[in-house]
C-alpha positions as CSV (number, residue, x, y, z in Angstrom):
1,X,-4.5,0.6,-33.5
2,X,-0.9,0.1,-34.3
3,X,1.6,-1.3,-31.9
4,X,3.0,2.0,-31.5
5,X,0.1,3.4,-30.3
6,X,-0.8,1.4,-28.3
7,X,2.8,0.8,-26.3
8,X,1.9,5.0,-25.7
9,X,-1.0,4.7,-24.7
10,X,0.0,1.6,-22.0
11,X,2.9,4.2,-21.1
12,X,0.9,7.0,-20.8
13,X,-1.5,5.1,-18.4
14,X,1.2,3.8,-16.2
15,X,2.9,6.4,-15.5
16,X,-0.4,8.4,-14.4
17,X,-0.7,5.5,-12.2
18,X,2.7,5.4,-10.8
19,X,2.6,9.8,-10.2
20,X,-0.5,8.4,-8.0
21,X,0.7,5.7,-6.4
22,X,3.7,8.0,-5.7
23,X,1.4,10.8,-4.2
24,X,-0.5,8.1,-1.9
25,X,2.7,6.7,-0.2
26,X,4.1,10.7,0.2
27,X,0.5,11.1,2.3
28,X,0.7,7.6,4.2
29,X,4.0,9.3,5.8
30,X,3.0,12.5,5.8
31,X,1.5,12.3,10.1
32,X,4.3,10.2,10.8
33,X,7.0,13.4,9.2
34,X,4.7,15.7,10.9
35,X,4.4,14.6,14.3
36,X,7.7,15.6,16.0
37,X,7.2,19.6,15.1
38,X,3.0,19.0,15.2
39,X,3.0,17.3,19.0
40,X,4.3,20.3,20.9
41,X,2.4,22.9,18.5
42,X,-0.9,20.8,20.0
43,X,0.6,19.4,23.0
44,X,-0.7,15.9,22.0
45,X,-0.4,12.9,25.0
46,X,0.9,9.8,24.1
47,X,-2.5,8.5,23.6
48,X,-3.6,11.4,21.4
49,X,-0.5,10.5,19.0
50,X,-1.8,6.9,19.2
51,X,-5.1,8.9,18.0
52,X,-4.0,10.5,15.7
53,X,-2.3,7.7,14.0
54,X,-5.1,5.1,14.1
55,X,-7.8,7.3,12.7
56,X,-6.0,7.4,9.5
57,X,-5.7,4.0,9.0
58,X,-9.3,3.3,10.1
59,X,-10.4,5.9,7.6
60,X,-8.2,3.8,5.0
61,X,-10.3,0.9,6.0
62,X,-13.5,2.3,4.9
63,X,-12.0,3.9,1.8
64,X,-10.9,0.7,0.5
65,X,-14.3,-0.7,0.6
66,X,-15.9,2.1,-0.5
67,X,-13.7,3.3,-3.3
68,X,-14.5,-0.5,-4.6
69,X,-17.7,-0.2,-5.2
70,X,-17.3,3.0,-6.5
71,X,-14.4,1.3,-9.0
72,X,-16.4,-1.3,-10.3
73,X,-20.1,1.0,-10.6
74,X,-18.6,4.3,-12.0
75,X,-15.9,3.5,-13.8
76,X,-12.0,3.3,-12.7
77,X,-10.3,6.3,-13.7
78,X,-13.9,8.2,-12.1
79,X,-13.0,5.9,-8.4
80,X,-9.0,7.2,-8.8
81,X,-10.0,10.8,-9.4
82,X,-12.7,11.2,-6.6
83,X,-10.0,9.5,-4.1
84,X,-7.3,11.7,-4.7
85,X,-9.9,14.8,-4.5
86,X,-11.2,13.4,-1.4
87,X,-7.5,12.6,0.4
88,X,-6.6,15.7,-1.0
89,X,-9.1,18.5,0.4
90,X,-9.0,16.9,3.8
91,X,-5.0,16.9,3.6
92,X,-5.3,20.9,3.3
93,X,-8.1,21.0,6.0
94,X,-5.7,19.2,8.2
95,X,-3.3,22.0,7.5
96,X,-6.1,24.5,8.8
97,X,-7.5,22.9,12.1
98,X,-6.9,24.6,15.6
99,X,-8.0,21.5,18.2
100,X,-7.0,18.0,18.8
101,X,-10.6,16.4,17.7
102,X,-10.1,18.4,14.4
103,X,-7.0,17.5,13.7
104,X,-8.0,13.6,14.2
105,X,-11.0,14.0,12.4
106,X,-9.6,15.6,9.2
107,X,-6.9,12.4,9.7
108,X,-9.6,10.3,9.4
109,X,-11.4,11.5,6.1
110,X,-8.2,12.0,4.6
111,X,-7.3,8.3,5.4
112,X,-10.9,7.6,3.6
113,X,-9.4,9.2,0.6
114,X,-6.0,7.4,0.4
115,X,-8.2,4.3,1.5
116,X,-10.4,4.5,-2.0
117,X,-7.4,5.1,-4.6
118,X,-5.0,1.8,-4.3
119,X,-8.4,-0.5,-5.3
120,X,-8.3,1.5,-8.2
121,X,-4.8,1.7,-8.9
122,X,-4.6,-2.0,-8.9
123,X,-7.4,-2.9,-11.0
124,X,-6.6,-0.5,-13.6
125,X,-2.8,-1.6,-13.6
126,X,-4.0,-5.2,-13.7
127,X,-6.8,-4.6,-16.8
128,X,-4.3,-2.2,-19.0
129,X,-2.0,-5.1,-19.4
130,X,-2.2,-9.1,-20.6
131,X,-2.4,-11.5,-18.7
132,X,1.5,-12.6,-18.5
133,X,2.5,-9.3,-17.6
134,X,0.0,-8.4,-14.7
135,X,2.2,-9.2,-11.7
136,X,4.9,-7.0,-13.2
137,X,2.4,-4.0,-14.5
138,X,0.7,-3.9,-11.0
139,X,4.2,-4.1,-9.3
140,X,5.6,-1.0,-11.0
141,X,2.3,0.8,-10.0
142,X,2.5,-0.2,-6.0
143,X,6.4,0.5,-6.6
144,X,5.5,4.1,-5.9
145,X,3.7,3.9,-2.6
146,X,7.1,3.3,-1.0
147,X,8.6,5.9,-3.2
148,X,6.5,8.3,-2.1
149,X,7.4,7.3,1.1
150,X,11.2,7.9,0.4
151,X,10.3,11.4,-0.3
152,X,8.3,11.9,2.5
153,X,11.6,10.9,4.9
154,X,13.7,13.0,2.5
155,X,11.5,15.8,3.1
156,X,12.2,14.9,7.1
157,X,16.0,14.3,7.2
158,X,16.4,17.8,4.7
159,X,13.7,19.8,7.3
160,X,11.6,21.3,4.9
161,X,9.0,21.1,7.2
162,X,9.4,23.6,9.9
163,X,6.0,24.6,9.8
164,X,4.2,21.2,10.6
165,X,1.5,22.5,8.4
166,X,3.7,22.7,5.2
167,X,4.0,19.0,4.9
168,X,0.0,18.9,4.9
169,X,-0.1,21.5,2.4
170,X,1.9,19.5,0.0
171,X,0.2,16.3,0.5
172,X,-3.0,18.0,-0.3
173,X,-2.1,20.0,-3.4
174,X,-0.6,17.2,-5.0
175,X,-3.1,14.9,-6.0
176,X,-5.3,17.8,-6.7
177,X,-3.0,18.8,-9.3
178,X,-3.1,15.5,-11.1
179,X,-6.9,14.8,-11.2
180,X,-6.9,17.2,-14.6
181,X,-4.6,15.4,-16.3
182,X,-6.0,11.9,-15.1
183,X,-9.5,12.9,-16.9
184,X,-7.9,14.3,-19.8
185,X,-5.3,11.8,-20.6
186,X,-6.1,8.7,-18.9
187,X,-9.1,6.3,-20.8
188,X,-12.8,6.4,-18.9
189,X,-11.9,2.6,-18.0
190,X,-15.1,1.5,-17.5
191,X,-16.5,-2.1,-16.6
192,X,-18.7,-3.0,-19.7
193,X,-21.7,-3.3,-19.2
194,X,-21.8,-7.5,-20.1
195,X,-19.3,-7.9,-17.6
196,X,-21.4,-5.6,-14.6
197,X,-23.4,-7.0,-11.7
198,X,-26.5,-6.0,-10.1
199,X,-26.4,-4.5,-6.8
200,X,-28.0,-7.1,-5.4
201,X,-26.0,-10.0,-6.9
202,X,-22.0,-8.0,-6.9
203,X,-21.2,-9.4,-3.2
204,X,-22.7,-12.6,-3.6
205,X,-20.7,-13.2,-6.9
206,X,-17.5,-12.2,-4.9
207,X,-17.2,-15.9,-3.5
208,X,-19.7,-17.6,-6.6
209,X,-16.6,-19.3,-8.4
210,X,-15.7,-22.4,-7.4
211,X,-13.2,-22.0,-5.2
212,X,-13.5,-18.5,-4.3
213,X,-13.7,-18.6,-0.7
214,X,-10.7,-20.6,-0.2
215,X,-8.7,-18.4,-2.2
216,X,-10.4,-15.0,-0.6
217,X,-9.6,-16.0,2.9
218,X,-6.1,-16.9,1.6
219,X,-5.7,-13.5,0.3
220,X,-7.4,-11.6,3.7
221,X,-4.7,-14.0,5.7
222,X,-1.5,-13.0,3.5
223,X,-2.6,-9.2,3.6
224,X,-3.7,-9.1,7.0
225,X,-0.6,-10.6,8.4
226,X,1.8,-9.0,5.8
227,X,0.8,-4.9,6.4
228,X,0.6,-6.1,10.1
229,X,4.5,-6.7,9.7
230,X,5.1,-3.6,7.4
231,X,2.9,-1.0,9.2
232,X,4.8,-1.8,12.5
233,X,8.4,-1.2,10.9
234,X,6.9,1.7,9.1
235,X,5.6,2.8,12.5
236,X,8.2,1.9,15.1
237,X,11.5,1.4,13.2
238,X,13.3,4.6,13.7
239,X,12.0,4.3,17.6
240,X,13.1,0.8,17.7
241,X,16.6,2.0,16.5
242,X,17.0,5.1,18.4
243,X,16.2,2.4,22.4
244,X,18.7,-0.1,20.4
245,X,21.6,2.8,20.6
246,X,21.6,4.5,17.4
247,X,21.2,8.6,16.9
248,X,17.8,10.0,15.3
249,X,20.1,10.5,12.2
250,X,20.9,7.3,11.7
251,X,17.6,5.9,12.4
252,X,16.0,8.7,9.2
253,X,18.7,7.6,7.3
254,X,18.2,3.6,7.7
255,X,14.1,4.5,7.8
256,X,14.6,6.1,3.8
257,X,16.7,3.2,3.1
258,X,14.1,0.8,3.8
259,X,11.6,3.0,1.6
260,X,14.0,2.8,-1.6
261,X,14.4,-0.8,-1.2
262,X,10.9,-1.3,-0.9
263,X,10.7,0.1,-4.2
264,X,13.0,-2.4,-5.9
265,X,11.5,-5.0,-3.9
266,X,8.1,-4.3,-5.7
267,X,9.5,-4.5,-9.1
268,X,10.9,-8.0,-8.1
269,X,7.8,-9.1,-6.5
270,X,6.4,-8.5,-10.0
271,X,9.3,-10.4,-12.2
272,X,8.1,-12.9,-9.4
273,X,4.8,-13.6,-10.0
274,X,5.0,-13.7,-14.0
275,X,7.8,-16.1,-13.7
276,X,7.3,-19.7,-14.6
277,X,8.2,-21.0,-11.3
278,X,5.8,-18.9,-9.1
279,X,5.9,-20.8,-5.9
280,X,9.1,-21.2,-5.6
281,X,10.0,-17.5,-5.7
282,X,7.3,-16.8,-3.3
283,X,9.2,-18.9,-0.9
284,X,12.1,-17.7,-1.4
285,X,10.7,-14.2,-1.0
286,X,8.9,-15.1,2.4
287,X,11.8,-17.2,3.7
288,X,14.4,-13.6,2.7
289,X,12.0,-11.7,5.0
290,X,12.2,-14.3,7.7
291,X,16.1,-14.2,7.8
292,X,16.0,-10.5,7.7
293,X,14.1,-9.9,10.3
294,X,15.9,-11.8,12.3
295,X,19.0,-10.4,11.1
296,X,17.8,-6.7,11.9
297,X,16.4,-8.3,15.4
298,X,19.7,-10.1,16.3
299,X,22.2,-6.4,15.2
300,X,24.2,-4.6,17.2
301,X,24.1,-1.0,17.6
302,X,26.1,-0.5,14.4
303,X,24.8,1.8,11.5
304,X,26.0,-0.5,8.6
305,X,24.7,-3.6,9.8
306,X,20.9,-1.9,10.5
307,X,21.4,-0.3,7.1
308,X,21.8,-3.3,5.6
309,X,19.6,-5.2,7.5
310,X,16.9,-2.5,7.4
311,X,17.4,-2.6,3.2
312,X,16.7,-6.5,3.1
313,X,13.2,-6.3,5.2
314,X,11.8,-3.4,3.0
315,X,12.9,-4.8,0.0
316,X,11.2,-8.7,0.3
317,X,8.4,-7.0,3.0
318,X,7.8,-5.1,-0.4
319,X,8.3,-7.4,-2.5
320,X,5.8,-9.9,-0.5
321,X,3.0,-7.2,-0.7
322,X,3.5,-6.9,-4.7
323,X,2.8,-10.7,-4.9
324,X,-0.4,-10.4,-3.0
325,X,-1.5,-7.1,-5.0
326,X,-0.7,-8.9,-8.6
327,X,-2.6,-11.3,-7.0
328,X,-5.8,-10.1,-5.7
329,X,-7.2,-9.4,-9.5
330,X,-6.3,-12.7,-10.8
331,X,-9.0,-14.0,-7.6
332,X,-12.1,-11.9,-9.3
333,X,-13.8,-11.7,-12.3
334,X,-14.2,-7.9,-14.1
335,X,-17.8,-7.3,-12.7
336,X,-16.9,-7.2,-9.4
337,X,-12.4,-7.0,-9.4
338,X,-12.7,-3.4,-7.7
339,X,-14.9,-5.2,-5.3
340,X,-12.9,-7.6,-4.3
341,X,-9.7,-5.8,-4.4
342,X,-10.9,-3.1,-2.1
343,X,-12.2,-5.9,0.7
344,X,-8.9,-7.4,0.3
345,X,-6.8,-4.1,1.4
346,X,-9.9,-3.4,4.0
347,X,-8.5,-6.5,5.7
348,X,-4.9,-5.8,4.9
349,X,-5.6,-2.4,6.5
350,X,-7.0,-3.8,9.8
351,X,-3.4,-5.1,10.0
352,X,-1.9,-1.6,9.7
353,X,-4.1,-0.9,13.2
354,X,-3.1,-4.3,15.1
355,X,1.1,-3.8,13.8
356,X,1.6,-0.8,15.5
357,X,-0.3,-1.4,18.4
358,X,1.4,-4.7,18.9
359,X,4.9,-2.9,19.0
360,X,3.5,0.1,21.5
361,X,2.0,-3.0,23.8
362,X,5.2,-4.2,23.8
363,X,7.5,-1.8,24.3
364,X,5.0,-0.8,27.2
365,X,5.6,-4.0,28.6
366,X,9.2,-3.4,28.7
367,X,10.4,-5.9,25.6
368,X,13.6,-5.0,23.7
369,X,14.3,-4.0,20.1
370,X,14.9,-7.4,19.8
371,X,12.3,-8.7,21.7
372,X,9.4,-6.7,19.3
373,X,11.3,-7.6,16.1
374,X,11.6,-11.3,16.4
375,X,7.8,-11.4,18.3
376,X,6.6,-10.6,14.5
377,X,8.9,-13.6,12.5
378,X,6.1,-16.6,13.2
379,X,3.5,-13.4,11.8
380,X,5.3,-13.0,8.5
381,X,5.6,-16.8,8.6
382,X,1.9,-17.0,8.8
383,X,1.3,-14.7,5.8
384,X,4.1,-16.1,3.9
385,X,2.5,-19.7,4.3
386,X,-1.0,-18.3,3.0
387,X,0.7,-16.6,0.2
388,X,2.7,-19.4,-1.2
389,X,-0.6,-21.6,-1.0
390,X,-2.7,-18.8,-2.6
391,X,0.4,-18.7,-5.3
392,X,0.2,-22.9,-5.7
393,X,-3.7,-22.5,-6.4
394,X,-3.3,-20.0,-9.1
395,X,-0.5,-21.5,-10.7
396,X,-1.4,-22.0,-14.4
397,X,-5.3,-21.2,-14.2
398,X,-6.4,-18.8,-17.1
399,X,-7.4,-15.3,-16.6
400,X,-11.2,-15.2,-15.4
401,X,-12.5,-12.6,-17.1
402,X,-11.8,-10.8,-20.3
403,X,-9.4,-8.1,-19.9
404,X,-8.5,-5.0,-22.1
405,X,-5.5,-4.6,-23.1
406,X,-3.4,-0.9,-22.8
407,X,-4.5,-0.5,-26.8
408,X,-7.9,-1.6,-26.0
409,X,-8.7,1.5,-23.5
410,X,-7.4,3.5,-25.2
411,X,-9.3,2.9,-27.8
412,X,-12.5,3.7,-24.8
């Protein structure tokens, strides 16, 4: 295959990828647009709301597992497709339901959905690319859950959500839409078959390298403890904003800022990782995130300086997750990478559950704006530490497993 051919057919796959990626961050944001007009229309408590959060993310718990094994025993582009069917049917049902249980229910399966797609989306960024390039190829991939997210607040601060079931509707036709062209354009991506594992054998060789439990737990620690942090800004930011003085405006405005910087701060994460001098730029990453969270903590009541400081903490909280998700394939061999990956965000997930409820408990208890923001700087301290040692471990080591290149699957 000539080099032309085979940069197109890397391009073609990555920007099916990043539409994806794009369409899974617009329906992580999609309850949290919807709840202002949806609460009334239901007359949801503050516990229901809490309820109606939560089951999402628990249903993203499952789907990440799930949507692994599925990855690794049916093929990649087979996991991706069957994800965004799943989210998306359940994100029209949502649109459709008429009770509270329903509504939490449909929340659920469609987090089940959105749960199975970003194993997939990570190992197929990580295997249509060499080695020296896989931090950056799986960066520009996660680059466009926070985009996604951006639009999701656009679609908020313009109101073209009225009808709380429009947003719904959206999130649900879209990744319908794109499974056609995903089978038709995008390479089966299937493990081969002297890479597979048995059933029996695919967990157990999860942690059969030397070394592989040390590094696994590393990885659960700097995911757990890193979406704890970015789940409760993504939660509780605007609300934090609005106590600290600011208008719900403002707050929208400084919550899409903090999506578009996310997305430049997942492109550096990957310039990060394929640098030569990995460990440094992870600290340097971690200890950005550290002084802008206490920056945001420590502002005034001021739009400019919460838009700035609201910029800096989604760009290196971004940036932070694209080192762990370049990452996460480099821990696994091919047999069982979809596997692996999907535990990983399982765990990372179960820190999207504690982050929010963490801020509600607190603000409950009566703490500040302040008092929540700079409770979570010894948490990102805790990932950032486990991430920087995960970084020093893999420094140098050669890939694990044969990889296909972009020319390669194509070529499938």
């Amino acid at each position: 295959m000539s080099a032309t051919t085979s940069q197109t057919g890397s391009a073609r796959i990555f920007f099916l990828i990043f539409l994806a990626a794009i369409i899974e961050g617009f329906d992580l944001q999609a309850a949290g647009v919807a709840a202002p007009k949806l609460a009334p229309v239901f007359g949801l408590t503050a516990g229901q709301m809490g309820l109606f959060f939560s089951s999402a993310t628990l249903g993203l718990i499952f789907g990440a597992i799930v949507g692994g094994v599925v990855s690794d025993r049916l093929g990649r582009r087979l996991g991706l497709c069957i994800s965004l069917v799943v989210f998306g049917i359940f994100s029209l049902a949502t649109a459709t339901v008429s009770s509270v249980d329903g509504l939490i229910a449909m929340r659920f399966l469609t987090g089940v959905g959105l749960g199975g797609a970003l194993p997939n989306l990570v190992s197929i960024a990580a295997e249509a690319t060499s080695l020296e390039r896989r931090g950056r190829a799986v960066s520009v991939m996660y680059a466009g859950v926070p985009l996604g997210g951006a639009v999701a607040s656009l679609v908020a601060i313009a109101g073209l959500h009225d009808d709380w079931r429009t947003i719904f509707i959206a999130g649900g036709v879209m990744p319908m839409l794109l499974v056609v062209p995903l089978l038709m354009l995008l390479p089966p991506l299937r493990v081969e078959k002297t890479h597979t594992a048995t059933s029996e054998g695919a967990w157990r060789q999860l942690f059969a390298q030397q070394g592989a439990v040390v590094s696994t737990l590393l990885l659960w620690v700097g995911f757990f403890f890193g979406i704890l942090v970015l789940y409760l800004l993504l939660n509780w930011l605007p609300t934090l904003l609005v106590t600290r003085g600011l208008n719900r405006e403002q707050a929208g405005l400084i919550q899409l800022i903090f999506n578009v910087a996310a997305s430049i701060g997942s492109l550096l994460g990957g310039l990060f990782l394929d640098g030569e001098r990995k460990v440094l730029n992870g600290t340097i990453c971690f200890a950005l995130l550290v002084g802008s969270l206490i920056l945001l903590g420590m502002a005034p009541a001021d739009m400019t300086v919460n838009a700035i400081a609201g910029a800096m903490v989604g760009g290196t909280v971004s940036c932070a997750q694209a080192l762990l998700y370049g990452m996460a394939p480099q821990c696994y061999t091919t047999a069982v990478r979809g596997r692996g990956v999907g535990l990983a965000v399982a765990v990372g997930r179960a820190g999207s559950v504690v982050g929010p409820l963490l801020a509600g408990g607190l603000v409950a208890a009566g703490r500040s704006p302040t008092e929540v923001l700079m409770a979570i700087v010894p948490v990102a301290l805790i990932g950032g530490i486990a991430t920087v040692v995960l970084l020093s471990r893999l420094r140098g080591l050669p890939t694990n497993a044969p990889v296909k290149t972009a020319a390669a699957l194509a070529k499938s």
